[in-house]
C-alpha positions in Angstrom: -13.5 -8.0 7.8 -11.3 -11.1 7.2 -12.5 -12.5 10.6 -15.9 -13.1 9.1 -14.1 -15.1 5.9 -13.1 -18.1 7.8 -9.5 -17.4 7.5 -8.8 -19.3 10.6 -5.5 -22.6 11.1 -8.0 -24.9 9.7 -8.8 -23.1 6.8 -4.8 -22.8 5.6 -4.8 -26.7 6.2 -7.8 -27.2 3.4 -6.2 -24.8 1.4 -3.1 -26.4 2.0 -1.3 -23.4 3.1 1.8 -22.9 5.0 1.2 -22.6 8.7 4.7 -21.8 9.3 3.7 -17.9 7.4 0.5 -17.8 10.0 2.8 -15.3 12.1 2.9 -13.3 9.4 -0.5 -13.7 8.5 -1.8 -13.0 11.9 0.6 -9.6 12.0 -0.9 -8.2 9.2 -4.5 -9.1 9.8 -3.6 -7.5 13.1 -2.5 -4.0 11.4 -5.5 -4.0 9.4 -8.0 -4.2 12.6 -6.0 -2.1 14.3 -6.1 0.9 11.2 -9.6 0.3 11.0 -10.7 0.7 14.8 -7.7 3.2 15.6 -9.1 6.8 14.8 -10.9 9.1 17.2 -12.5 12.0 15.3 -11.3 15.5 17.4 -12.6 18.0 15.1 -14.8 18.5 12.1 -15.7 21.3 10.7 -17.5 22.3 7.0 -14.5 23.9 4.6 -14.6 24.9 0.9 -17.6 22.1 0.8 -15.9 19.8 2.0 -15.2 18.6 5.7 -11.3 19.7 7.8 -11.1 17.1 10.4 -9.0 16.1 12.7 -7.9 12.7 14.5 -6.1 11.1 16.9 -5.0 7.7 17.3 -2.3 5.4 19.0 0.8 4.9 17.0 2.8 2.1 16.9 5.8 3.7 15.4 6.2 6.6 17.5 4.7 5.0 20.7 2.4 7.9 22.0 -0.9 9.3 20.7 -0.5 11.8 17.7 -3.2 13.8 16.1 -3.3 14.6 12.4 -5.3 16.6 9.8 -7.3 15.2 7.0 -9.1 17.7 4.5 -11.9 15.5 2.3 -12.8 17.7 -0.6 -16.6 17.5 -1.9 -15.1 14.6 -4.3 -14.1 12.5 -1.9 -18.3 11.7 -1.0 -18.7 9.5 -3.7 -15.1 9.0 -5.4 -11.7 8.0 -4.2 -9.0 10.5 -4.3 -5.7 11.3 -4.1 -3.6 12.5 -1.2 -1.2 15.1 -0.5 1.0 14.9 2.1 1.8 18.0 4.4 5.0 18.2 6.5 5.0 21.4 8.6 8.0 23.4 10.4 9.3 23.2 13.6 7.2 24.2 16.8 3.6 23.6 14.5 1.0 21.3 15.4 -1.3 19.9 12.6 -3.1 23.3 13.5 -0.8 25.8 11.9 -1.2 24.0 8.6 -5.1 23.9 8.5 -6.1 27.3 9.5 -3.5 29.6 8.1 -1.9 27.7 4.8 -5.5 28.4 3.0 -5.2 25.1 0.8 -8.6 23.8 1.3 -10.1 25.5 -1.7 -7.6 24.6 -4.2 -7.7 21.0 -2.7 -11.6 21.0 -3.2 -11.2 22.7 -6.7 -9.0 19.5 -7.3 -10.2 16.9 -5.7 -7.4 16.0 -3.5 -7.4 14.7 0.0 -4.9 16.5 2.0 -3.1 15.5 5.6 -1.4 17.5 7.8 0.5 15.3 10.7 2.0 16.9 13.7 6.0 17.4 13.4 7.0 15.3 16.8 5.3 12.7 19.2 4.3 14.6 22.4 4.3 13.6 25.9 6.8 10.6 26.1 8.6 11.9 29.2 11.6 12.5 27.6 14.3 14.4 29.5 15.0 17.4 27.8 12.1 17.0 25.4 10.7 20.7 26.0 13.8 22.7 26.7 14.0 24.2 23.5 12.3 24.7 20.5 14.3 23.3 17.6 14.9 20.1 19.0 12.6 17.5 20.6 9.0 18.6 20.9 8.0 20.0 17.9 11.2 19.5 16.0 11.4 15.7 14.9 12.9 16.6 11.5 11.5 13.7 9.9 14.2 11.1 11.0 14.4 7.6 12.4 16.3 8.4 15.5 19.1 5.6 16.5 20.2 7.8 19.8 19.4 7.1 23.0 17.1 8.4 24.6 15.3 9.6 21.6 15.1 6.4 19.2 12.3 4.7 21.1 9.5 7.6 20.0 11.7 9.9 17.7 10.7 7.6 14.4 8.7 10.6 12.4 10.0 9.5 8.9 8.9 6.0 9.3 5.3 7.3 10.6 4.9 10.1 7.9 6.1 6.9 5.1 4.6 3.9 6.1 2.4 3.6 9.5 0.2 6.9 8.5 -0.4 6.2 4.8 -1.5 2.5 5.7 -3.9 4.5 8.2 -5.1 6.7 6.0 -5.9 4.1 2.7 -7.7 2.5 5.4 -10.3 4.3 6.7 -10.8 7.2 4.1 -11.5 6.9 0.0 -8.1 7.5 -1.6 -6.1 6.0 -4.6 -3.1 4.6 -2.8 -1.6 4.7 -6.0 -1.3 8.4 -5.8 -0.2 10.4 -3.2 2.3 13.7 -3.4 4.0 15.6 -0.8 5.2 18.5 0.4 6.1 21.1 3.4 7.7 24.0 4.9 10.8 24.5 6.3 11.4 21.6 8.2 8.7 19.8 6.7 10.1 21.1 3.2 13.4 19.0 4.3 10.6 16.1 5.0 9.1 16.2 2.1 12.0 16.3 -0.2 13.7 13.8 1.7 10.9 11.2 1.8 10.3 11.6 -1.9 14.0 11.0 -2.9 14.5 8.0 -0.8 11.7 6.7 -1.8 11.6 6.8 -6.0 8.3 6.5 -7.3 6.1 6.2 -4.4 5.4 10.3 -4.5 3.8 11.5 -7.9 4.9 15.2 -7.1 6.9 16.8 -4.4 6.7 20.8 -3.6 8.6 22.8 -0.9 8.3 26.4 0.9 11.5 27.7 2.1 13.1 23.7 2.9 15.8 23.1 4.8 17.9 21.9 1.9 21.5 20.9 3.2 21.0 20.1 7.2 24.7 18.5 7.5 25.9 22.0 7.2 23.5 24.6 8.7 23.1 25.2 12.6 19.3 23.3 13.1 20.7 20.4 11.0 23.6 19.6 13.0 22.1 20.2 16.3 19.2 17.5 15.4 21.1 15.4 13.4 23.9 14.9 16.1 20.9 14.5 18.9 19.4 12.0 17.1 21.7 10.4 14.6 24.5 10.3 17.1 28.4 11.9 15.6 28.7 9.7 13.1 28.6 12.6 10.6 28.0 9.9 7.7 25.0 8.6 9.0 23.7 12.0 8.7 23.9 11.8 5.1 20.6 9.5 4.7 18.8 12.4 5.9 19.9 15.5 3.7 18.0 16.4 0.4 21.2 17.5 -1.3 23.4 14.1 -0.6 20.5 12.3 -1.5 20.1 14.1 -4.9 23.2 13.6 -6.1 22.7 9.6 -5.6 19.2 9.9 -6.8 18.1 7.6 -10.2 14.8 7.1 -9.9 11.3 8.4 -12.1 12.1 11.9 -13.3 10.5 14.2 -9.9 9.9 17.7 -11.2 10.4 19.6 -7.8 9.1 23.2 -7.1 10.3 25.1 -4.5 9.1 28.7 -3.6 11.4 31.1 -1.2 10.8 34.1 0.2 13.9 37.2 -0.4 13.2 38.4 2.9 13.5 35.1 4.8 15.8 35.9 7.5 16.7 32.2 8.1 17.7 32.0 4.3 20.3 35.2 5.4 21.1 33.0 8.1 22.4 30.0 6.1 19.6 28.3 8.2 17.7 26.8 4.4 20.8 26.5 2.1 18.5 26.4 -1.2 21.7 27.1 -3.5 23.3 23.6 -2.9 20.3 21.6 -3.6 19.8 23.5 -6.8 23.3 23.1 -8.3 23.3 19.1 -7.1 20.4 18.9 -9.3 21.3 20.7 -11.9 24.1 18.4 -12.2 21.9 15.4 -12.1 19.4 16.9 -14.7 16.6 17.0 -11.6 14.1 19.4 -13.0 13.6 22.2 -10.3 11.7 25.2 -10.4 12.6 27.5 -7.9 11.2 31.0 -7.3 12.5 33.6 -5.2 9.8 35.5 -4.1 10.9 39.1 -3.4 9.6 40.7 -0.1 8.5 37.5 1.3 9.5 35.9 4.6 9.5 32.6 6.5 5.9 32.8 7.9 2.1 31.4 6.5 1.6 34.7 5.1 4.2 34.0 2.8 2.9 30.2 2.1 -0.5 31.1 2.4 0.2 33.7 -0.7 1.4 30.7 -3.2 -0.4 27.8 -1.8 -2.4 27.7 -4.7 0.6 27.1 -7.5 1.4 24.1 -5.6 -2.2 22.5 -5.5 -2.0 22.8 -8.8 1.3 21.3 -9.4 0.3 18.6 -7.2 -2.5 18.0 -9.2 -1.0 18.0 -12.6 0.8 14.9 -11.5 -1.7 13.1 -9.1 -4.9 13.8 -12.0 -2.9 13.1 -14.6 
């Protein structure tokens, strides 16, 4: 630990460093005692020869204690590995994820690290947190909220971004240098969001049924006007298929699997068409499958969460 270095005021004098960046300093050296010290193991349980835990710990970002999931395949007891990123749907908890998606033999095949984190904070008193179910509790939809009352907690794209990665390169054996991510539904939104606005930091993104275009479809509008405010533009940092079409970063090579039968694609809920023809137009290389007979449910991910280990891992072993 740095403590034990003698990084102390009188050691930047010798050095003749700047005391005027010990603010700084002392933040970060904070954040890094804090991500060591912060995790309290809930769960652990044997998996595909590896070990499915789960955590909790205080965030900073959101305010509240949140639980996550972290898969360490076999690999990960005597190398460092790379980490995919898991963005679930609304009303899950990092539970839906872990013991119905089926990815932890594919991930141990692979040698990829996997974490699920929950889709809101929970318990910050809130009024009207709980009253329904695609908004507030269980519904954060990966935004920094700037509305009142919600912007205090409501920060899930800067935790699934920043504060949990910084947590997780700190107290498990990855490669920060390579981490992917994906989700479903809500989460697939998440996942394609976070990768386009931030070019290069994801070697691979992968979505199940996302919400592509949430400026014009019911769930979108309702969060997005809860915690954006009306401003319809500031919306518009938020929605995979704006952000495409502005997008000029490392080529992404996107998959995205739907089910036929989905009845929230019959009910303009997903919108996959006008994410596909923005990056079409900006040469975006998606492959999207229509699976016939499918629906919106883990059976339906569960039955093609192998093709998307795999094209995580093309990208994160290459």
């Amino acid at each position: 630990m740095l403590l034990h270095q003698g990084w102390g005021l009188g050691a930047l004098h010798c050095i003749g460093g700047d005391v005027s960046n010990l603010s700084s300093y002392t933040d970060k050296l904070i954040d890094l005692i804090r991500s060591k010290m912060a995790l309290t193991l809930v769960s652990s349980n044997k998996c595909a020869g590896g070990f499915q835990k789960v955590f909790e710990h205080e965030s900073t970002e959101l305010k509240c204690k949140m639980k996550f999931a972290v898969y360490l395949p076999p690999k990960a007891e005597t190398d460092k590995c790379p980490v995919m990123y898991w963005l679930s749907g609304l009303t899950c908890t990092e539970q839906n994820f872990i013991t119905k998606a089926g990815s932890q033999l594919g991930a141990a095949e692979h040698g990829i690290i996997v974490v699920a984190p929950d889709t809101s904070p929970r318990g910050c008193n809130i009024e009207g947190e709980d009253e329904s179910w695609d908004f507030g509790t269980g519904a954060g939809f990966y935004v920094n909220a700037t509305q009142d009352p919600w912007k205090t907690n409501y920060r899930m794209y800067a935790y699934v971004t920043e504060e949990l990665p910084k947590l997780i390169n700190a107290n498990f054996p990855t490669d920060p240098e390579k981490m992917s991510i994906s989700g479903h539904s809500m989460g697939g939104h998440g996942a394609i969001i976070c990768a386009l606005k931030n070019p290069g930091k994801y070697k691979a993104v992968s979505a199940f049924a996302p919400i592509c275009n949430p400026m014009q479809c019911p769930w979108g509008q309702k969060a997005f006007s809860g915690y954006l405010g009306p401003d319809r533009s500031t919306w518009e940092a938020y929605d995979a298929t704006v952000l495409a079409a502005s997008y000029s970063g490392p080529q992404l090579d996107i998959l995205i699997d739907q089910g036929r039968d989905d009845q929230f694609l019959s009910a303009s809920q997903l919108l996959p068409d006008n994410l596909i023809a923005v990056c079409s137009e900006k040469k975006i290389p998606v492959v999207f499958r229509l699976q016939p007979g499918y629906d919106h449910s883990y059976f339906f991910i569960y039955s093609f969460m192998n093709d998307h280990i795999k094209h995580h891992a093309k990208y994160l072993n290459a």
